[in-house]
N, C-alpha and C positions, 0 to 999 in steps of 0.2 A: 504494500500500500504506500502510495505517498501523496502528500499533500502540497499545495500551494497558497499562500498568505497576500494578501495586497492590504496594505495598510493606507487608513490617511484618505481612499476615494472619496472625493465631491460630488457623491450621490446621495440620493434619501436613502435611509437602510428599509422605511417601509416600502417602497417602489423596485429597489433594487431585491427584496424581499419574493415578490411577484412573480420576479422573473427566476429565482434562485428554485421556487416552488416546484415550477417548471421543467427544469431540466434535472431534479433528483433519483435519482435508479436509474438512468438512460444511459442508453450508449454512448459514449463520450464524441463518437464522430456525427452519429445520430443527431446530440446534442451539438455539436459546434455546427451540424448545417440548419438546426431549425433557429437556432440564436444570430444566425448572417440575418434572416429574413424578421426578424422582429425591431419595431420601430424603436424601440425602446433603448435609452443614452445604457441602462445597467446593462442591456443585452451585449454589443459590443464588449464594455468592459470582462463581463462573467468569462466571455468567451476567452477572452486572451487569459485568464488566471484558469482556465479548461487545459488551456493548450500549454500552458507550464507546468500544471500538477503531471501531465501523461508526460510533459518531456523530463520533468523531474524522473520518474520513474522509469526512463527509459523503454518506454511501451510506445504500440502503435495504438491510434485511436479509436481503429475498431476493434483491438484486443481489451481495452480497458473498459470499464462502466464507472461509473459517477457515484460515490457508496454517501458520499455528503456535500450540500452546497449549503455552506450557512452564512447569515450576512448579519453582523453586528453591529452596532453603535457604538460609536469613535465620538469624538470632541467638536462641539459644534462653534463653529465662529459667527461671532455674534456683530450689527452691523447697523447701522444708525443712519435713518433716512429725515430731512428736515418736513415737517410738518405744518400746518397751521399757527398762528398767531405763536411762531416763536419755540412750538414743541418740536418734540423728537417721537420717533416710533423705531423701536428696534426688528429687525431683519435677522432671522436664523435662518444661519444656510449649514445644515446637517453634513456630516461627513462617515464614511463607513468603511469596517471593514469584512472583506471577504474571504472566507476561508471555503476553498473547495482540496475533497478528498475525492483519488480514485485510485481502485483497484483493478486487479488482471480479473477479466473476464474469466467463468470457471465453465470448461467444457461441459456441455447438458449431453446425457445420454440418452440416444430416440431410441436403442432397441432395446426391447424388453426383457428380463431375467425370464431365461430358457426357452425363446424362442429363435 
């Protein structure tokens, strides 16, 4: 098994959450072609931290499966827009971190005990 970390991304962890959902138990190459075609800013990102966990592990992508995609919360920077009659209103802009695990695919047996 081996894992991949991206710390610190400039995404919501709930939206990048969404997409995390998505591609958990799949096949890693399954999942990096259905993550090309999703509009979504996490999709992109997930993908590239996909395609480091399998290079991590020195695996090919349709040899591996996806055993965990989880997205946390990181430190949010906080950001101050001028307002009315002299106020302020604060602006959080969330940041996240993504942790995906994959492992080698385990051969499934199609034929059956003693036939």
């Amino acid at each position: 098994m081996s894992k991949a970390l991206l710390k610190y991304v400039r995404v919501s962890p709930t939206k990048a959450r969404l997409v995390a959902r998505e591609v958990q138990g799949m096949n890693a190459e399954l999942a990096l072609a259905s993550l090309e075609f999703m509009p979504n800013k996490a999709a992109g990102i997930i993908a590239k931290v996909i395609a480091s966990a399998v290079a991590n592990g020195d695996m090919e992508p349709e040899d591996a499966v996806i055993t965990s995609c989880r997205v946390d919360k990181a430190a949010v920077m906080k950001r101050w827009r001028p307002r009315a009659r002299g106020t302020a209103s604060r602006i959080i802009k969330p940041t996240s971190h993504i942790l995906v695990e994959v492992a080698e695919q385990k051969e499934e047996k199609t034929a059956k005990k003693g036939a």
